[in-house]
C-alpha positions in Angstrom: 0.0 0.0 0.0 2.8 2.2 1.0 4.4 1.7 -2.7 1.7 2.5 -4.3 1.4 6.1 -2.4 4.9 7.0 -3.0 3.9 5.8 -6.8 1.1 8.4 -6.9 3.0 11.2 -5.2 5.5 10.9 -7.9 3.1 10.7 -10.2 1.7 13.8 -9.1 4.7 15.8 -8.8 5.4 14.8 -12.5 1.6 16.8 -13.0 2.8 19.4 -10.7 5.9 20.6 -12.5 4.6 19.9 -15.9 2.1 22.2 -15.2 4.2 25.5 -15.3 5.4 26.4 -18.4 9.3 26.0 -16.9 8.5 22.4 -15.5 7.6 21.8 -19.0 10.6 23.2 -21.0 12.9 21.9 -18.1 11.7 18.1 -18.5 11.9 18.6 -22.1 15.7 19.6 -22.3 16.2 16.5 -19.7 14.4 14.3 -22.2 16.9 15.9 -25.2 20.4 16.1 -22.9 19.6 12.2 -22.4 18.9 11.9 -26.3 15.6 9.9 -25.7 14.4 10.4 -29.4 18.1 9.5 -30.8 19.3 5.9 -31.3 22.7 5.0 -29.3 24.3 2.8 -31.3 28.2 4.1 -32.5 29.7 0.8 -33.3 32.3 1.3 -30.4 31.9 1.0 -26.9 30.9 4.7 -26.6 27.3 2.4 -27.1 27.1 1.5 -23.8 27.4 5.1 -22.5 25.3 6.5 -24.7 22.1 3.9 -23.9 22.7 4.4 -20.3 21.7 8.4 -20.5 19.2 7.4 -23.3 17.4 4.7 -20.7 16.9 7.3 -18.3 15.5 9.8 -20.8 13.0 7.1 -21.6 12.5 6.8 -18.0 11.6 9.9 -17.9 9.6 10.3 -21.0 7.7 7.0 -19.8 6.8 9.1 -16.6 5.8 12.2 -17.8 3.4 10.6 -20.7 2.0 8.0 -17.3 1.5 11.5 -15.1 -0.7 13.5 -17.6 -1.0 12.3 -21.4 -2.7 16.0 -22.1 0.5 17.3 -20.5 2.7 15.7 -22.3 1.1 16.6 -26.1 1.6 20.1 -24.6 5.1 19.9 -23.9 5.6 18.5 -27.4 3.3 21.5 -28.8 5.5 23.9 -27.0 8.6 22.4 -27.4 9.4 20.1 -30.2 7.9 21.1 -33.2 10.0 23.5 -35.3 8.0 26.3 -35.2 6.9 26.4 -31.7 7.2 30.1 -30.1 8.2 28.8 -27.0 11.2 26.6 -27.9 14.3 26.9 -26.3 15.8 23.4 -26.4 17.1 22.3 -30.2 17.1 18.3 -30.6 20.6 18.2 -32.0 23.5 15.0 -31.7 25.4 15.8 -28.7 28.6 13.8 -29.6 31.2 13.1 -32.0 29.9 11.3 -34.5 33.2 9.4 -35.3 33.5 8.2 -31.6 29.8 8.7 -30.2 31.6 10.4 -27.2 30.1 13.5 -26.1 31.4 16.8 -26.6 
């Protein structure tokens, strides 16, 4: 029982913070600095580092999008699409794309 409070309390200061428009553009350059939409894979060892910061990105993603679906689209509307006024984060590859290693 006690789990599942602690669940919900997280779950609810997911809502909380994504309900300000800084919580939003705040979870959304953690979701980009942890390259959640990018794939990991550099063909080196640099792999292994790379999925590690990606899994918690998705981690993140995964708990934002349980918290409030509705929130979520917003943060997308307000932050991912190109022409969004509000932007401030640019989905870009944070590495070297010879080595994978960031930069």
């Amino acid at each position: 029982m006690e789990r599942d409070t602690k669940r919900d309390q997280v779950l609810d200061d997911y809502r909380a913070v994504m309900d300000i428009p800084a919580g939003r553009r705040l979870l959304w350059h953690i979701t980009c600095k942890a390259r959640a939409f990018h794939l990991s894979m550099t063909g080196n060892s640099w792999t292994f580092f790379n999925e590690g910061r990606r899994s918690v990105g998705l981690e993140v993603l995964d708990e934002m999008q349980t918290a409030s679906r509705p929130l979520w689209r917003q943060i997308e509307d307000e932050c991912a699409k190109p022409d969004a006024k509000d932007r401030n984060v640019e989905v870009k590859y944070a590495g070297s794309r010879e080595t994978g290693r960031p930069e």
